[in-house]
C-alpha positions as CSV (number, residue, x, y, z in Angstrom):
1,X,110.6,75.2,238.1
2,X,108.7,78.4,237.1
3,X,107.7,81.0,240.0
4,X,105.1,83.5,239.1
5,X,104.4,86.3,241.1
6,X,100.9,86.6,242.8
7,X,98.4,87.6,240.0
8,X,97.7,91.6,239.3
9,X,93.9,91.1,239.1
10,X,93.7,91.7,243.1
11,X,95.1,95.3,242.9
12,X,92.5,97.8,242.9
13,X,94.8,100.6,241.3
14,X,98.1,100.7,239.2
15,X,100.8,102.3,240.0
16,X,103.2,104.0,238.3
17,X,106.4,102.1,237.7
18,X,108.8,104.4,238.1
19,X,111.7,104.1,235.7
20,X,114.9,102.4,236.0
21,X,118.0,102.2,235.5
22,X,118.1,106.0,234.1
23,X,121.9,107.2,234.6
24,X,123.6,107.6,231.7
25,X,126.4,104.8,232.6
26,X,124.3,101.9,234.7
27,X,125.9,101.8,238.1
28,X,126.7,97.9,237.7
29,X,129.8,99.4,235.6
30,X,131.5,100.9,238.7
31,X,131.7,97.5,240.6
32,X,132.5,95.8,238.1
33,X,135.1,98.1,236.2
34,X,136.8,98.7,239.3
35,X,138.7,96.4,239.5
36,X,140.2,96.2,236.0
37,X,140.9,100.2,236.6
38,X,143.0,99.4,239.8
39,X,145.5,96.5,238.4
40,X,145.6,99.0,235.3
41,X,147.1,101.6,237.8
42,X,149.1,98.9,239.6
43,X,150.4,97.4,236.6
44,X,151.3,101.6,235.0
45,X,153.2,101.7,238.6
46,X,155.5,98.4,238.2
47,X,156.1,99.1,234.8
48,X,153.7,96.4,233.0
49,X,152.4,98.7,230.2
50,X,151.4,95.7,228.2
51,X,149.0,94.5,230.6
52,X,148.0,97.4,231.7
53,X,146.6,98.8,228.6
54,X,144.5,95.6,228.5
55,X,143.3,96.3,231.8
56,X,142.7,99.8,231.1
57,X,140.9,98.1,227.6
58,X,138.9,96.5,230.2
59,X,137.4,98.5,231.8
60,X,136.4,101.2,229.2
61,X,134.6,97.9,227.9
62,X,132.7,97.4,230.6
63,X,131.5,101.6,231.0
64,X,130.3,101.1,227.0
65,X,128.8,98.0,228.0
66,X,126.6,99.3,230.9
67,X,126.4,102.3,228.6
68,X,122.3,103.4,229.2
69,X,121.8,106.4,226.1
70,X,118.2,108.1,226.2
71,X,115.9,107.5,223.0
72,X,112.8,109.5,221.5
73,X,109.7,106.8,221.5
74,X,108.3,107.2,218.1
75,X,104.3,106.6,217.2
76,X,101.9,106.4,220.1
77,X,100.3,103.9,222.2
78,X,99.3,101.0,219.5
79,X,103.0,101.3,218.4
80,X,105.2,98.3,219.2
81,X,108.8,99.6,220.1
82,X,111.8,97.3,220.3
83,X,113.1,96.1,223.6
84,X,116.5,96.1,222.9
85,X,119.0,97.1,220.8
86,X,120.5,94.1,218.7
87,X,119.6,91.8,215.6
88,X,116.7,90.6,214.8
89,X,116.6,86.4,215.0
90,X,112.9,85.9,214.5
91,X,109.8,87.6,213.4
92,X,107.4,85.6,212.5
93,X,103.8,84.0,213.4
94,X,103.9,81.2,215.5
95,X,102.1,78.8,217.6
96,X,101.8,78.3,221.1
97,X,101.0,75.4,223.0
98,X,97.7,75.9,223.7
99,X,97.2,75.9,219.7
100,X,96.7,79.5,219.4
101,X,98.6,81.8,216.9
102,X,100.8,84.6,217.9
103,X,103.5,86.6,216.9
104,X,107.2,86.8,217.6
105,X,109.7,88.9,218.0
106,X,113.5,87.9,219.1
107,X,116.5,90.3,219.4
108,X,120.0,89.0,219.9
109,X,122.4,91.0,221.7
110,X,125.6,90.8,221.5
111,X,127.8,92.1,224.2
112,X,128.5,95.1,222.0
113,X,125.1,96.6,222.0
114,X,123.4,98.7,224.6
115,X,122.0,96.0,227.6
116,X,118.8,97.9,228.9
117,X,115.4,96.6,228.0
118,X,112.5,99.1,227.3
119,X,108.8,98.0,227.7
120,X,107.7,97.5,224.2
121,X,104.0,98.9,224.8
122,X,102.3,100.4,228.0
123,X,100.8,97.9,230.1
124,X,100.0,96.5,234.1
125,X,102.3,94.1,235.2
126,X,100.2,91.1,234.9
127,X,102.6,88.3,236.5
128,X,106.4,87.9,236.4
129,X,107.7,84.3,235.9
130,X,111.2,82.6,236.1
131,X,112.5,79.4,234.4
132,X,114.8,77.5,232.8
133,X,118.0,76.4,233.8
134,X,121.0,76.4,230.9
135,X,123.2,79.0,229.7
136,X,123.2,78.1,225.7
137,X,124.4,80.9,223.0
138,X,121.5,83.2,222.7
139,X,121.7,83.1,219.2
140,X,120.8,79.3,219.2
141,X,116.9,77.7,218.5
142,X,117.1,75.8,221.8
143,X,118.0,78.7,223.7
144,X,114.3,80.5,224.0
145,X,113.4,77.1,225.8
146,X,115.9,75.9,227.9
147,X,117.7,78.7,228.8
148,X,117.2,81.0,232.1
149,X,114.8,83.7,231.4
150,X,112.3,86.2,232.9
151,X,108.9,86.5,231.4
152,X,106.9,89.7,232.0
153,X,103.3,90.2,231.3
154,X,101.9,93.3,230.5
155,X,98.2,93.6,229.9
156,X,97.4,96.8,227.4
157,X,94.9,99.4,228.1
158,X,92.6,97.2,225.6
159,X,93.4,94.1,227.4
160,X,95.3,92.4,225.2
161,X,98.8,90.3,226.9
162,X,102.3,91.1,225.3
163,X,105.1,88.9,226.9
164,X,108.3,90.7,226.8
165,X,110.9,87.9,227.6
166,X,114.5,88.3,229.4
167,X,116.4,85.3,227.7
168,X,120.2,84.9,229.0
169,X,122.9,83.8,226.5
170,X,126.3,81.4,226.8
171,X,128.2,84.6,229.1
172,X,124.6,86.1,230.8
173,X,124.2,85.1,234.2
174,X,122.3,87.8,235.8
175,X,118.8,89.3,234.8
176,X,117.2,92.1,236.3
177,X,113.9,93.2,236.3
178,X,112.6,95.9,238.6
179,X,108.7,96.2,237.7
180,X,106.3,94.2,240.4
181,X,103.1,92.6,239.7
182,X,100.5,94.9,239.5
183,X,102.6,98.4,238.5
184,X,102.0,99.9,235.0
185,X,105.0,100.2,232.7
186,X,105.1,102.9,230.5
187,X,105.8,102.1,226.4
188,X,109.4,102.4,226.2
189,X,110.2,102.6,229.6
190,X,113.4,101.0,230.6
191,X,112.8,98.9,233.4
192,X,116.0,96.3,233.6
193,X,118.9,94.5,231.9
194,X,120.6,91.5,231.0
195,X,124.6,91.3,232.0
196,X,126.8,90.0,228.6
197,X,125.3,88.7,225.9
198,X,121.7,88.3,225.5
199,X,118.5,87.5,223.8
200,X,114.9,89.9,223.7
201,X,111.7,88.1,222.8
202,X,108.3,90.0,223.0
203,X,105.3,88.0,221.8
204,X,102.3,89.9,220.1
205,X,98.6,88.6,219.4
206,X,98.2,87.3,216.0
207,X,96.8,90.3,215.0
208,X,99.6,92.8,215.2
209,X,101.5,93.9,211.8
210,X,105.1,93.2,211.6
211,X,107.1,95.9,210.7
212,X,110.9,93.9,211.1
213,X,112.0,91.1,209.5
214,X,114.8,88.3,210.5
215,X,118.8,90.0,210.2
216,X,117.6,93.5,210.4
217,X,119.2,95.4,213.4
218,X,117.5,97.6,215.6
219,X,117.6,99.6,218.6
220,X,115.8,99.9,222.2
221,X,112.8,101.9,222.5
222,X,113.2,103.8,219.1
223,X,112.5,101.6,216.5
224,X,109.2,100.0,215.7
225,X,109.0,96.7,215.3
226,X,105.0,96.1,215.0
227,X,101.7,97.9,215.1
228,X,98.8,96.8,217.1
229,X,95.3,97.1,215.8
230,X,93.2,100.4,216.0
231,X,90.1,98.8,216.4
């Protein structure tokens, strides 16, 4: 069952959310490449080279995986950045089911692309809401529906909401998403993650301009993937 957090419209002031993870190589990697590193120096010690090259495989894996590479934010403000890095599954108008008409972004990751999600535009943390309960292949239609996810709200400085949506896969089973209601998230911020294979989705108002289109890869934070209105 969905659990928003407690509205932002209470807060007086937005703060700052100050930006997370920002190391180089995301700390998860050292729990949980620590492990394949020591059976790779038990199994050099008793001789097992063969298996302990595929540890030693391992856990250079998991440090590219949790790998966390700063990017130049292109345009300004009204400039939609990609959340992720990964291919693009869907962009494309669609409707929601209230009957309004938005537009939709999805990025699938696969566990070879960089993990960290950057805020597509700048916006207060409007509410932060869990759901879903399955764990189907990111890349399938179902997925954006039924799987667990994290949406987060962001309300732009002209007051329009963007939903930037955390959407695990068949192997993700951990989000994490350190902005609280009410903060305001810098565009292209990186502000949390999704562990092993994973979706993106950021939903737009009808009236931003696509600049992707479906198969084309992109990356976190330094590629545009639509334009807001000026006026």
């Amino acid at each position: 069952m969905a659990n928003p957090q407690v509205d932002a419209s209470a807060v007086p002031e937005a703060p700052i959310f100050a930006e997370r993870p920002t190391e180089y190589v995301v700390r998860d990697a050292m729990s949980l490449g620590l492990i394949p590193f020591l059976l790779a120096g038990v199994c050099g010690f008793l001789g097992w080279f063969g298996v302990g090259t595929l540890m030693l495989g391992l856990t250079v894996f998991v440090g590219c995986f949790f790998r966390n590479p700063k990017r130049l934010i292109p345009g300004d403000a009204r400039t939609v950045v990609a959340p992720a890095d990964g291919r693009v599954l869907e962009a494309a108008e669609v409707e929601l089911p209230n009957g309004e008409k938005a537009v939709r972004v999805a990025i699938f990751l696969s566990v070879f692309n960089v993990h960290v999600n950057r805020a597509p535009v700048p916006g207060r943390v409007r509410a932060i809401e869990r759901s879903g309960t399955k764990f189907l292949a990111a890349f399938n239609e179902r997925a954006a529906s039924h799987n667990v996810r994290l949406d987060m709200t962001l309300e732009t400085p002209q007051g329009e909401h963007v939903v930037v949506s955390q959407i695990t896969g068949l192997i993700a089973r951990r989000i994490v998403c350190h902005p609280q209601v009410g903060e305001f998230v810098e565009r292209g911020c990186r502000y949390g993650l999704i562990r092993f294979g994973s979706r993106t989705d950021v939903l737009l108002p009808a009236s931003a301009e696509l600049r992707v289109s479906r198969g084309q890869r992109v990356r976190g934070g330094c590629d545009v993937i639509a334009q807001l209105p000026r006026s």
